[in-house]
N, C-alpha and C positions, 0 to 999 in steps of 0.2 A: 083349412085356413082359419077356420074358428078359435078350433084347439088353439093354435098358435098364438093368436089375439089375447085369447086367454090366458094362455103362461106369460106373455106381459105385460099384461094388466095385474097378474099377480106379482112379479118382480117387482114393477113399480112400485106397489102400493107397498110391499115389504120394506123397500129401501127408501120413502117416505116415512116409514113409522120408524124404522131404524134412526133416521136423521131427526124426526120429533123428537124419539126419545134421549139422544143427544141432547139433544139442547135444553129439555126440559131436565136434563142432568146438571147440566149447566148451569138453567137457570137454578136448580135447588141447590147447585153450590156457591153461589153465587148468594143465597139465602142463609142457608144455613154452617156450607162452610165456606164463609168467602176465601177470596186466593188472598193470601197476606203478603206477597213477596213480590218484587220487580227489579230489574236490573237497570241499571242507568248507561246512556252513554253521551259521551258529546265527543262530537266530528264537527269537522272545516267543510259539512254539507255544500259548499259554495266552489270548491275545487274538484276535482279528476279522482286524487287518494279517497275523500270522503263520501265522494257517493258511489264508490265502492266498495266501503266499508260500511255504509248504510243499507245498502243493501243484502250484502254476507252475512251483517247481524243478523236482518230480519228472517233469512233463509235459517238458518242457527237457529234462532227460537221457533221459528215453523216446524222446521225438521224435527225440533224436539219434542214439540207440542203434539205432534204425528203417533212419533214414536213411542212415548207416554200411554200407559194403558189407564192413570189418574188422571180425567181432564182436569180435577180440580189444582194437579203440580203443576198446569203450566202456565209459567212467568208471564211479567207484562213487560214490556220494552219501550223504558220512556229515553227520547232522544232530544238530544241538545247542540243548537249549531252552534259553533262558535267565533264563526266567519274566517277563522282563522287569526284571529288576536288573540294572544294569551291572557291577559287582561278578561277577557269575556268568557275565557275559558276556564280559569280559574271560577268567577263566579257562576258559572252554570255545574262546573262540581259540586260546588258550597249547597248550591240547591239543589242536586239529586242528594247532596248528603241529609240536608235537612229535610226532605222528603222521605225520609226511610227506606231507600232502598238497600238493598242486599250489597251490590258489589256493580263499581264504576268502570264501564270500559270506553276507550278512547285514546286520543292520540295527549296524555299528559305527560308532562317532564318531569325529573326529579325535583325542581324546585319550587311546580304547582303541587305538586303530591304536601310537600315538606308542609306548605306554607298551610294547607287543607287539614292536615293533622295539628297543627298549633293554632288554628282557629278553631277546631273542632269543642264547641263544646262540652256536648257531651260525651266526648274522648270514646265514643267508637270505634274507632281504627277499622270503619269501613274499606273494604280490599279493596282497591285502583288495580285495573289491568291497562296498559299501558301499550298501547301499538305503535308509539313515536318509534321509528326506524332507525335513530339514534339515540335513543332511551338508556343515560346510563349514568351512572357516576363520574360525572367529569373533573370530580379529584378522588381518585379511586385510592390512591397512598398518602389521603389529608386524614388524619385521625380528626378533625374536624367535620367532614362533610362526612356523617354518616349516611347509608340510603336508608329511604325512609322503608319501616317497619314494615309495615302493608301496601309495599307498590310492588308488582309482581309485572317482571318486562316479557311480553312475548315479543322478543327481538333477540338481539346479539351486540353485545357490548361496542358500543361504539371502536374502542381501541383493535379491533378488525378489521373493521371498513379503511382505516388510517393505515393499519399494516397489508393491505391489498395496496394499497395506492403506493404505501413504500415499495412495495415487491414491482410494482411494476414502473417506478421510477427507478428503479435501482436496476432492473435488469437494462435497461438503457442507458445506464449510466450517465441519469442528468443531476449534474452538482445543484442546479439552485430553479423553483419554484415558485409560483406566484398563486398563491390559494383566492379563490374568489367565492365571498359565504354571504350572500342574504341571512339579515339574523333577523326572527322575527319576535325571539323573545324578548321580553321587558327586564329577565333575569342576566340579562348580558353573558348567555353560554358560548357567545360566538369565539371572544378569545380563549376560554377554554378547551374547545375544540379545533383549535388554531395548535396550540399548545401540544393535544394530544399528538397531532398530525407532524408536529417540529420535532418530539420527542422520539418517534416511530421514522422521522427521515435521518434523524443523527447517525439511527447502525448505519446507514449507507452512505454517510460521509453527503449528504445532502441538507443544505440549508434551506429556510423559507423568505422569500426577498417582498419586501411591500406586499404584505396581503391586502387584498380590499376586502373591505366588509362596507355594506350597505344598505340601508333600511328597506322593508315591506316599499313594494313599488305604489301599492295604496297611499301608504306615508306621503309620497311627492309628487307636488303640483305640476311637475316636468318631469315623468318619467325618462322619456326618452331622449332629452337632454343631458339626465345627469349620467345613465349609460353610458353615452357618444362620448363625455369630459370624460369618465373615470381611464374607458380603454382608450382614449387617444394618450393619457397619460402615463398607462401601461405600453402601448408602443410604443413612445419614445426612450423606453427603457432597454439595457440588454436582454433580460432575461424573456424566451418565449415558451417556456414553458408553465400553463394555466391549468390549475383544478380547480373545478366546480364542486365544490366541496358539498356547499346545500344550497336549494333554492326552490322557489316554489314554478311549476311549470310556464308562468306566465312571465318569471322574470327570466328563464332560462329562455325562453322565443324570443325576448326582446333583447336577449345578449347576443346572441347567435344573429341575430338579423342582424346587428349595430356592427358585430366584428367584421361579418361576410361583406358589408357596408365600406369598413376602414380598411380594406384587404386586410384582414388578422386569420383569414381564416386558407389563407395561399401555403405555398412550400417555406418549411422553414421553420411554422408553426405547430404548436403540440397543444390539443386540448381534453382531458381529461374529466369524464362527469361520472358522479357517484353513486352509490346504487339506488337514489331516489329518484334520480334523473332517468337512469336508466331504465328503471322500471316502468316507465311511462312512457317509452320511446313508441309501444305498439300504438297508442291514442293521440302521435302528433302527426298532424299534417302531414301531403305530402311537401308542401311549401317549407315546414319548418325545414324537414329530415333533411332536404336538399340544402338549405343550408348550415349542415351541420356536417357535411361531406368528413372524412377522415377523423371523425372526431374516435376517442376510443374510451371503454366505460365500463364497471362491473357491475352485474345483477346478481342476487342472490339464486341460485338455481335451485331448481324443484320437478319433482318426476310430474310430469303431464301428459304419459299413457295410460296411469291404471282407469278402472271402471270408476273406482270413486269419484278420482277430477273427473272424467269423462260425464259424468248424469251432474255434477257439481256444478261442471258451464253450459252446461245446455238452460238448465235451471237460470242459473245467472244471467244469461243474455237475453233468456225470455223475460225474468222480471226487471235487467236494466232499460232494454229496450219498451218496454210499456213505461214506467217512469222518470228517463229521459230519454225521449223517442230523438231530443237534437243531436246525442251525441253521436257519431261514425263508427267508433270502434267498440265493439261489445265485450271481447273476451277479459275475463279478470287479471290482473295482477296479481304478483304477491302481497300486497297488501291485504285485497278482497280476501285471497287463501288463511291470512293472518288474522283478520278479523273474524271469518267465520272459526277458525278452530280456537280462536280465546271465545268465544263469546259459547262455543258449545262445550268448552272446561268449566266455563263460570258457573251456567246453567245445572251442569250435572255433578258440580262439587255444591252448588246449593240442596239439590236433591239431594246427593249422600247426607249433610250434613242437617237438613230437616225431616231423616230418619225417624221414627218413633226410639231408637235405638240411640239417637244423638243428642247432646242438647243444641239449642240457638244461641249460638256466640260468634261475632265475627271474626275471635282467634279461630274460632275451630276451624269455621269456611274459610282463614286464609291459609290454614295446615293444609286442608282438603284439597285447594286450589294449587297447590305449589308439591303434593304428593300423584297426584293424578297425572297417569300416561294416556296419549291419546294418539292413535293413528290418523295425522287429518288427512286434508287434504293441501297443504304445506308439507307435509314430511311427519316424520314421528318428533311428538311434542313429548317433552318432558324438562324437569324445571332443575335448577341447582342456586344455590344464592339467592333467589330470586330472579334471573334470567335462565332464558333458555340455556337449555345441560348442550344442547348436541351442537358442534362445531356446523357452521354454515362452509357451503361451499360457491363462490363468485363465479359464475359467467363472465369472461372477457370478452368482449364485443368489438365493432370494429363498425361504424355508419360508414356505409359505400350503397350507391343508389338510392333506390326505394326505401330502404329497410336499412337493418343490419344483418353481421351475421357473427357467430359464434367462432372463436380465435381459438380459445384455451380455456383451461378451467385453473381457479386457483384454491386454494383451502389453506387454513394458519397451519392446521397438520401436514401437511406433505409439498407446501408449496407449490409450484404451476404443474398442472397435470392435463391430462389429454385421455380421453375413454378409461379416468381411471386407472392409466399407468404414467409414470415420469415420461414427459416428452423431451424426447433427445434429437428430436432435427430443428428446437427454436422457433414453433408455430405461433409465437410473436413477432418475428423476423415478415409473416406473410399482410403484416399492416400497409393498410393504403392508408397515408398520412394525408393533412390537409394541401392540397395543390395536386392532387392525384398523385404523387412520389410511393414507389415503398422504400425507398432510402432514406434510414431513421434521422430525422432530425438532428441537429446539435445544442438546443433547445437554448442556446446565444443569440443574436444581432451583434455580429463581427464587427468591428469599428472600419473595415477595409470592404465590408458590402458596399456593390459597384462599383470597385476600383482596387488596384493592386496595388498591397501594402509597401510602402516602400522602408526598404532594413538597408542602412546604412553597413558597409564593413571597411576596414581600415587598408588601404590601398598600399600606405608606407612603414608598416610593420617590419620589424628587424627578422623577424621569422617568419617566413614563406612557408615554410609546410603547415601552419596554421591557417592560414587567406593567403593565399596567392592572386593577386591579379596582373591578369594578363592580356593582350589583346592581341588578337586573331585576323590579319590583314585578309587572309584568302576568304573566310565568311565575315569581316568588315564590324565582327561583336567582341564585345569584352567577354571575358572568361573568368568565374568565381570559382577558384578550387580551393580543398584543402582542409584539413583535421575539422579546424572547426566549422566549418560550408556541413562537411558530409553528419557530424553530429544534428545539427540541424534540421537538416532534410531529413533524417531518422527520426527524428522528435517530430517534424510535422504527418510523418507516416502514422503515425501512430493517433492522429486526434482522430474524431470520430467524426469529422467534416471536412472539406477542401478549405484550401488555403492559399488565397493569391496574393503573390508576392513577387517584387523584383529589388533582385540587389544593388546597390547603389555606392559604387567607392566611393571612399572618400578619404581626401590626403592630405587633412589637418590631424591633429595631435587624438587622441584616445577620450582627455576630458572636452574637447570641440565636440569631437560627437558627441557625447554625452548630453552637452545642451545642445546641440542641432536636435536632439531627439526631444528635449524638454520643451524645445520652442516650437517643437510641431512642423517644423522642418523634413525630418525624419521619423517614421511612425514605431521604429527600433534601431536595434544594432546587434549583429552578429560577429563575431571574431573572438580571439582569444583576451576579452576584456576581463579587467579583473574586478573583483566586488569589492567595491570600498565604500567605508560609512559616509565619507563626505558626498557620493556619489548617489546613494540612498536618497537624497535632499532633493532631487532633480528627476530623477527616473527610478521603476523597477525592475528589478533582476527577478531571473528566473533561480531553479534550484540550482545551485553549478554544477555542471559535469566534468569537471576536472578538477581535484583538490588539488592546494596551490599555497605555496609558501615564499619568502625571501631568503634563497642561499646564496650562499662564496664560493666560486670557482676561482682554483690557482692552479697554474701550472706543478706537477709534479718533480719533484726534486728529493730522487731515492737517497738513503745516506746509507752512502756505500760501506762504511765499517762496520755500520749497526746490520747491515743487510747480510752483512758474508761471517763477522764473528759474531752471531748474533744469540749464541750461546754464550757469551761471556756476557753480556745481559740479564743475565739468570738470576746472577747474583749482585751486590754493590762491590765495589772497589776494597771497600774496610770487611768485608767478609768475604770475600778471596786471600785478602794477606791474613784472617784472621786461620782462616784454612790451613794453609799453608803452612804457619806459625806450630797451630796444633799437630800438625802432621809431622813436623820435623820435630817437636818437641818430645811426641809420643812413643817415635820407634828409636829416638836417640837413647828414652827412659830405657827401652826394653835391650837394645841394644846394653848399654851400662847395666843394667840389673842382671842381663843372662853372662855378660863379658867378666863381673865380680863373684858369681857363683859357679866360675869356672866350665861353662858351657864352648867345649872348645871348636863349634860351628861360627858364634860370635868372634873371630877373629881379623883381624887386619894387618899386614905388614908394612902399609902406610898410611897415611893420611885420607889420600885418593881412592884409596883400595876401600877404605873406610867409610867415605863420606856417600860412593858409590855403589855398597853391599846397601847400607843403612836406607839410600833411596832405591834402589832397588826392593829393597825388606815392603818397604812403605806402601808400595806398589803391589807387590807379590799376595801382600799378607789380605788385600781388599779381596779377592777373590779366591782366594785361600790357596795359592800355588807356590806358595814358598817352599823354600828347603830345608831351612835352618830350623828345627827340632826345638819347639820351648818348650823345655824342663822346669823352668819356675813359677811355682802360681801364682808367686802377683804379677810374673810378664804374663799369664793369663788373664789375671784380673785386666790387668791394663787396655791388653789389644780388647776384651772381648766389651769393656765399656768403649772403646775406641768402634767398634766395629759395629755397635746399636749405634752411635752416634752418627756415620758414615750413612746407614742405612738410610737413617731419620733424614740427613742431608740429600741423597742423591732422591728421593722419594719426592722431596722440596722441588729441587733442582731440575725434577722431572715433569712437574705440574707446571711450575714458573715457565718452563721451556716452553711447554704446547700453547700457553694463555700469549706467552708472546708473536710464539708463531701463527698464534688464530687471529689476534686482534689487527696486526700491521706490520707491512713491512717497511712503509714511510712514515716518516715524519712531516708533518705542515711545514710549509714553507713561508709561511707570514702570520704576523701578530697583529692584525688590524690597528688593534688601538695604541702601541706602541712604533710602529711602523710610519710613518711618513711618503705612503706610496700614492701613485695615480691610480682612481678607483674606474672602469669601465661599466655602462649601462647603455639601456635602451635609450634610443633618441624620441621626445615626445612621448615618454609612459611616466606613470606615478613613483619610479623606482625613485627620479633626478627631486624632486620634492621630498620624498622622503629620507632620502641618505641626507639629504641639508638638513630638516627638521626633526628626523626623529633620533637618528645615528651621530649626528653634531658633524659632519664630512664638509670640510672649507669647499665651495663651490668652484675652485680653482685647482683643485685637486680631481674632479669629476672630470670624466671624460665620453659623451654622448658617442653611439657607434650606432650604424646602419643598420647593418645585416649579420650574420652568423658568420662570414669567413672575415670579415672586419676583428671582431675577436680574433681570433687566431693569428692576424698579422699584426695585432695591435701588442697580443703577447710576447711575440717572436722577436718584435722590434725594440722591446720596453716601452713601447707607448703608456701602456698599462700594465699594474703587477697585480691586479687583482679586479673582478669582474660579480655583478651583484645579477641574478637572474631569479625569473618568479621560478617556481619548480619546475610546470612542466618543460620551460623554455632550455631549463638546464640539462634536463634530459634529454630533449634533442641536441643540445653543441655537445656531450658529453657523447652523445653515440654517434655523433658523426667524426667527432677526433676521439678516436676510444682509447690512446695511449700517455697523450699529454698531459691530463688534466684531473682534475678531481676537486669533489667539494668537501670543503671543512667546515670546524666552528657548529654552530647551530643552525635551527631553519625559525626564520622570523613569521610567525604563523598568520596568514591573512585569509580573503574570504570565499577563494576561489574560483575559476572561469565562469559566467554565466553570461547569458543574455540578457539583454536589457528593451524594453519596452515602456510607453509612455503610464506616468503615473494613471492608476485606475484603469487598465487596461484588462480585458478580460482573457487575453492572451498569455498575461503571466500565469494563471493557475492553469491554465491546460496545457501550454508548453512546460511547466514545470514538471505534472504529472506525466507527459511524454518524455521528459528525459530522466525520470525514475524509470519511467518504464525501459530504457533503453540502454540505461545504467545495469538497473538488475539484470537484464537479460544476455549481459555482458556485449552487445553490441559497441560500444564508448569503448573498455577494453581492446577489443578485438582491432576496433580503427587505430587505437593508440598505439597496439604490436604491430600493424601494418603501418603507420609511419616509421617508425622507429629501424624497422626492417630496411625500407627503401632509402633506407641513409648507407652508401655504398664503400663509404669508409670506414666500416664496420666490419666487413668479411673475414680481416688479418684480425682478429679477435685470440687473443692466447689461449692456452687451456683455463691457465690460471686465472685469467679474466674472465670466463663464463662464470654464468650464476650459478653452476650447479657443480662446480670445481670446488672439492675439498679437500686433494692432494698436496702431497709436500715439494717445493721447488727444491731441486740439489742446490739452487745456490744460495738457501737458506746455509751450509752445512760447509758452503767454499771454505771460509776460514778457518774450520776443522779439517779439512780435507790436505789444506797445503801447509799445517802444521802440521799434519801424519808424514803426508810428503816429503815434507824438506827434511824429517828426520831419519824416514831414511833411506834419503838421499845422502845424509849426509853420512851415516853408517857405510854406505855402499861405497860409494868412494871413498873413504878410510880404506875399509877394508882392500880395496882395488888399490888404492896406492903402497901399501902396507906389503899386499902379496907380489906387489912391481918392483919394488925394494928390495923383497925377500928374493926373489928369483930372476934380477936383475943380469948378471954374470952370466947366468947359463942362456937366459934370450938373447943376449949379444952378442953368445961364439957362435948360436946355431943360425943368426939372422948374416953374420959376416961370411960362414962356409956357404951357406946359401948362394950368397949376391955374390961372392967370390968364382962358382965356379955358375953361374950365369944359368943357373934354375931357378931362381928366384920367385919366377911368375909361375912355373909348375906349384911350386911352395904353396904359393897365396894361390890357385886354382882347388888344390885338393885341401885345405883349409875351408875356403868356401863352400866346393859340391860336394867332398868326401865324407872326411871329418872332422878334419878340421883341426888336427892334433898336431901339437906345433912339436912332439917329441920323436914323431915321425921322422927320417933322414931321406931326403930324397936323392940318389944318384944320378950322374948325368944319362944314363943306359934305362931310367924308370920312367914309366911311360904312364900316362892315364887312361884307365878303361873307359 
């Protein structure tokens, strides 16, 4: 027991004189080499960030003070609060600068940095390390705003955080946003950080609608008044989607209280807070969190298994906890992580750079600073530009209960990811939005929330497969059918929220509704309306889903000569006789030139004989089947220019054929502007104002019609000889009478089918983009061939009338056919009379001995079944087998 006492009584007294002589080290350096160097910082010590990073500093220089085997290297750590006003912040820089310290860490801006180097007087260019969480160049492409020399960001460029918020605005595809930024600098970054955030929503075709920006809640004498005004102002707006862009925690409680207060924080609603917010989610309340239900948020993520963080927080919450023994929640932030690993860069790039091997310059220590890798306890640090080199990656979040919990992960590199691989089952989709919902938001206030929009559609349309209404005596309701109903209801398939609505005939004219709609009467209108500029003035239209024009439909009226000799067409009249002329002139040459050189094939022994070899010749000679033998070379010369000539023509005559037979086999049957006819149109559409005013049509000439088969008896009748239809509408009377009719002339181009809704409605941009969507996907198509189809007077369709018929009609070719015909015809019966003449005599004595001895019918029997040989003699004893 002795011994024992004894060995520590000796330990003791060892490690007593060990600690003497420390300090007595100490003190002689302190003497003889004092420490010449200290680091400077100033924090918002008055907030949650600051006295986490007041404390990470001071472990940082402990830990390196430890570590150090010269106690005379280690630092002194003079600290500056700043209450959080830039203004105060700014000048407790100025005075660690003018104190001589080495290098400034804390939460400054690029615009206190800027302002600290142009006061500087004696142009030091003391190194600022910079822990603002949005520390960046907020005009990164202004050749003007350079960053300052010696500000070195341990953060991540602001334009990140702004491209997370895009990524996850855009994955829900919400058009338009409502930024909400406490600014608390004097340097007015708020709109520049507005800016960045606009610029970063643009790729996703998202705008920024009324941001609020609002001062330091310090600032006003009514805090929680002027909360309660801003967002009752933002609710009675459409737009519900909100981002928390920055804010300091105490104004983020009192926003969250006031919305949870205004019901803002129910179904319907979308709230979005940033990674300053977020990181401080673990140190609020359970009061707050609870009201912050569905909220969703990015944090900067960071490994918080290894050993290092593990002895890192155990540290921290023992020295937080004795320091502010009031706070609840001990463990650190990213912030804390970020302060201690700049503040043990600064430390030990001062070290390098006060080497006996270096000089003292604070270029050097800001090279040293900005070259130096470090493993913190944030992640692996190392620097580029002067911000952090290595891309961050965001925590998605999601408040539901107590806490939060973890969604997804996103990065500017690989966008939303999940363990490190691309997630491909949407584990965004698993958000609890605010009102407890997971069914994403539409991030609007419908002008039809608690009550069903009513959409006017036109009851007395001349076109029924467009709106039909109907009513239904056995279930006692009206009935909305038809092209343009089922486009519609396709188009509301497709938004991205419910949509209540009831249809509402209505059996005034087209521009009635139009102002029934303007005057709030009616909240739209559906049907086959057409877009017109005067109409613009009053309501808007959506995108149209059916392009749309003004044609002519007339009855067809084939021209039967042009139809059947439609080869004589080929050519004009004066170059047919010009043909013809040449032709009889050419072989009459050769004809005379071979008849004078004694070529004795060239002969005739009359006129007839003559005139009939000669066109015969004419004919013969094109295909080269003549008979007649040309011995003379200029009848060669003759025919063989004659014969290139021929060629050159039917080569003509060849192409002119097909172009006419491609182009038409009718001809128009009316001349508008010369013509003096009755013009037929829709009853109550813009067609009857515009044939007055734009076309100059005496309104006495106009004749209003009902429905589609009213045309057809109005034609039939002559009521009307000619009929004006928007396009689509001409395609259905066209395929319902698919043989009578056709359109000419031109199409008067106008602005085609759309719906219509009340000016400023937020319904026109989302039913617009649903009927692109429905457009492209060819759905609009597909309904448009299924009306067209269920028009049942279309079945008897010809060949020639399909679209995909490129054959030849024979009765293109009649009037060729019955001029081969009739000639010879008319040969044959020559000939037949000619050999009835000739052997007259001999069928008269064998048709009399016949009928004379009362065989007659044997005769005409074995003529019939035999053979028919009238030279045959039949006796009265011959019998038929």
């Amino acid at each position: 027991m002795g011994f024992s006492t004894c060995l520590l009584l000796l330990f003791g007294a060892f490690v007593l004189q060990m600690c003497n002589a420390r300090a007595n080290h100490a003190r002689n350096c302190s003497r003889n080499q004092r420490v010449s160097w200290a680091v400077g910082g100033v924090l918002d010590q008055s907030s949650r960030i600051g006295r986490e990073q007041t404390i990470a500093m001071e472990m940082a220089v402990h830990d390196f003070c430890r570590s150090t085997k010269d106690v005379c290297s280690c630092p002194i750590l003079r600290l500056k609060d700043s209450h959080g006003n830039p203004a105060r912040s700014y000048y407790e820089v100025m005075d660690l600068v003018k104190g001589r310290v080495e290098a400034v860490i804390g939460t400054v801006s690029l615009q206190e940095a800027t302002l600290v180097s142009e006061f500087d007087e004696d142009d030091e260019n003391i190194p600022i390390v910079s822990l603002s969480p949005t520390a960046t160049s907020l005009f990164p492409d202004s050749e003007t705003m350079i960053p300052f020399a010696s500000l070195v960001q341990v953060s991540h460029d602001v334009k990140v955080h702004m491209q997370c918020v895009a990524a996850i605005v855009g994955h829900f595809k919400w058009r338009k946003v409502t930024p909400i930024y406490e600014d608390h600098s004097t340097f007015n970054s708020g709109p520049s950080l507005l800016m960045l955030l606009s610029d970063a929503l643009k790729l996703i075709d998202t705008t920024v609608e009324r941001p609020l920006l609002f001062p330091p809640l310090t600032s006003l004498s009514n805090a929680d008044g002027y909360i309660e005004n801003e967002l009752t102002k933002l609710r009675m707006k459409e737009n519900r989607v909100f981002i928390l862009l920055k804010s300091s925690p105490r104004s983020c409680i009192l926003l969250f209280d006031k919305a949870k207060q205004l019901g803002m924080m129910e179904k319907g609603y979308v709230w979005i807070i940033a990674d300053d917010i977020s990181s401080l989610l673990d140190s609020f309340d359970q009061s707050v969190i609870l009201s912050m239900q569905g909220v969703v948020g990015f944090k900067t993520n960071f490994v918080d298994t290894d050993e290092h963080f593990a002895n890192f927080k155990l540290q921290f919450r023992k020295r937080f906890r004795k320091k502010y023994p009031n706070e609840e929640y001990l463990s650190p932030s990213i912030y804390a992580l970020r302060a201690y690993d700049a503040t043990s860069v600064v430390v030990k790039a001062i070290q390098v750079s006060k080497a006996p091997s270096n000089q003292s310059s604070s270029m050097n220590l800001l090279q040293t600073i900005t070259d130096t890798k470090l493993n913190g306890v944030s992640g692996d640090i190392s620097f580029k530009d002067g911000k952090l080199a290595q891309y961050p990656t965001f925590c998605i979040i999601n408040v539901i209960g107590r806490s939060y919990r973890e969604i997804e992960f996103w990065s500017p590199e690989f966008g939303f990811l999940k363990d490190n691989l691309r997630s491909e089952e949407g584990k965004l989709d698993l958000i609890y939005w605010p009102g407890g919902t997971q069914r994403t938001p539409s991030g609007q206030r419908t002008r039809n929330e608690g009550r069903q929009l009513k959409i006017g559609v036109p009851a007395r349309g001349a076109f029924k497969q467009f709106v039909n209404v109907s009513y239904a005596p056995d279930t006692n309701e009206t009935r909305v059918t038809g092209f343009s109903i089922q486009v519609f209801e396709a188009a509301v398939k497709k938004l991205n929220y419910s949509l209540s609505y009831v249809f509402i005939p209505y059996y005034g004219s087209y521009d009635d509704m139009v102002a029934e709609v303007h005057n709030k009467t009616l909240d739209g209108g559906v049907g086959d309306t057409e877009i017109m500029a005067d109409r613009y003035e009053y309501v808007e239209f959506t995108q149209p889903y059916l392009d749309s024009g003004l044609v002519i439909v007339v009855p067809v009226k084939p021209n039967i000569m042009k139809e059947r000799f439609i080869f004589f067409y080929a050519f004009t009249t004066k170059l047919w006789i010009i043909l013809l002329a040449m032709t009889i002139g050419t072989v009459s040459i050769v004809w005379l030139n071979e008849h004078v050189h004694g070529n004795d094939e060239f002969v005739a022994t009359s006129t007839f004989e003559y005139i009939s070899k000669m066109l015969w010749f004419a004919v013969a000679v094109l295909s080269l089947a003549h008979r007649e033998l040309i011995s003379n070379n200029l009848s060669r010369l003759v025919l063989a220019t004659w014969f290139c000539v021929n060629v050159i023509v039917a080569a003509c005559f060849t192409a002119t054929l097909s172009s006419l037979i491609t182009i038409s086999k009718f001809q128009a049957s009316l001349d508008l502007q010369r013509s003096n006819v009755f013009v037929g149109c829709n009853r109550n559409s813009f067609i009857v104002p515009y044939l007055e005013n734009v076309l100059s049509i005496k309104p006495e000439r106009i004749r209003q019609l009902n429905s589609t088969d009213d045309y057809d008896i109005a034609f039939k009748t002559g009521h009307i000889s000619v009929a004006f239809f928007v396009a689509p509408h001409a395609n259905v009377f066209l395929a319902k009478y698919c043989h009578g009719y056709e359109k000419i002339g031109h199409t008067y181009k106008l602005g085609g089918f759309g719906f219509m809704f009340r000016k400023g409605s937020p319904l026109v941009d989302d039913i617009s983009r649903a009927v692109l969507k429905v457009t492209q996907n060819g759905d609009v198509h597909t309904l448009e061939e299924n009306m067209l189809k269920s028009l049942s007077n279309c079945s008897g369709l010809d060949q020639d009338q399909s679209s995909g018929s490129i054959g030849l009609d024979p009765g293109l070719f009649t009037g060729l056919f019955m001029i081969s015909g009739s000639i010879s015809a008319f040969v044959f019966l020559t000939a037949l009379a000619r050999a009835t003449i000739n052997q007259w005599e001999s069928i008269q004595t064998k048709l009399t001995r016949v009928i004379g001895n009362g065989d007659w019918w044997r005769m005409l029997l074995r003529i019939i079944v035999v053979d028919r040989d009238l030279s045959v003699e039949l006796t009265p004893n011959h019998t038929v087998a």
